[in-house]
C-alpha positions in Angstrom: 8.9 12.1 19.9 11.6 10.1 20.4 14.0 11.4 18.4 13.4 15.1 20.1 13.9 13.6 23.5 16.7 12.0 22.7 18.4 14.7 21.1 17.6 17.3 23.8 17.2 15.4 26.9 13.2 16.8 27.2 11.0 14.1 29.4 9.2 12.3 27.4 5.7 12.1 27.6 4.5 9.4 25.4 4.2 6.2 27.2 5.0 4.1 24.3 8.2 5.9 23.9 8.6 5.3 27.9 9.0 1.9 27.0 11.6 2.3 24.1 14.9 0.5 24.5 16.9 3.5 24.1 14.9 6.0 26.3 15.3 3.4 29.1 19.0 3.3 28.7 19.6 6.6 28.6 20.2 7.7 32.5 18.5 11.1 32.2 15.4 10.3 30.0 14.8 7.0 32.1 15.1 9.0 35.6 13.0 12.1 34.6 10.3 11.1 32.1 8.6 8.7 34.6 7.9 12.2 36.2 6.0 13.8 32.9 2.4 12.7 34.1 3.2 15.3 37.7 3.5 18.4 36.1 0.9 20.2 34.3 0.8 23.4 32.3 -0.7 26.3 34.0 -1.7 27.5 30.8 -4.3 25.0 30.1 -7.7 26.6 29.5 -6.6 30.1 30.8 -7.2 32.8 27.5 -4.7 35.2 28.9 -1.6 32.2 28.9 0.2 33.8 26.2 -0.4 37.4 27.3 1.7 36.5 30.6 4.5 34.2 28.6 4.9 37.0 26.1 4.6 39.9 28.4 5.6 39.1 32.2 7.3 35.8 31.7 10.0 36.0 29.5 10.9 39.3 30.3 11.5 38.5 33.6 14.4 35.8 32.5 15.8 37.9 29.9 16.0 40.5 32.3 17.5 38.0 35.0 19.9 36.5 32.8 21.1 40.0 31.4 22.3 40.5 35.0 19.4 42.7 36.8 19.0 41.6 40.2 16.2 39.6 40.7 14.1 41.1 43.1 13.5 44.1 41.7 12.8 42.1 38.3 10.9 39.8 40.2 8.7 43.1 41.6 8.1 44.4 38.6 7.0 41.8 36.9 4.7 40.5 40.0 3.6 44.4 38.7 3.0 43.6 35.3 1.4 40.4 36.2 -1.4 41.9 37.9 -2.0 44.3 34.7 -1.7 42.0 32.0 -4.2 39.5 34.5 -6.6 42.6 34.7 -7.3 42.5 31.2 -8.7 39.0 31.5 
């Protein structure tokens, strides 16, 4: 775990790695891991989380990042959100 962090600059989540010497020396790990235990994943017990990664999700930031404006992407996929939520 922390080896990945390091490497990438991810938060890291484990608090025995929290306490690592080189975690708290780095300025980016040691200002936004502290931070880890605030989010949480909306996926968590919902059957239908991959459905909207794969299928409204990341879509929507190819599509954004590929230069389509962002509110008709963003209207589109608030679209297929509601079909691909439907099915659950």
């Amino acid at each position: 775990m922390k080896l990945w962090s390091v490497k990438n600059g991810f938060p890291v989540w484990s608090k025995q790695v929290l306490t690592d010497p080189d975690v708290k020396a780095d300025p980016v790990l040691s200002s936004i891991s502290p931070l880890s235990p605030l989010g949480r994943n909306y996926s968590i017990g919902f059957q239908g989380a991959t459905a909207v990664d794969a299928d409204v999700m990341w879509p929507l930031v190819e599509q954004v990042l590929s230069g389509a404006d962002p509110a008709k992407s963003l209207k589109a996929a608030s679209k297929n959100l509601d079909a691909t939520l439907s099915k659950f």
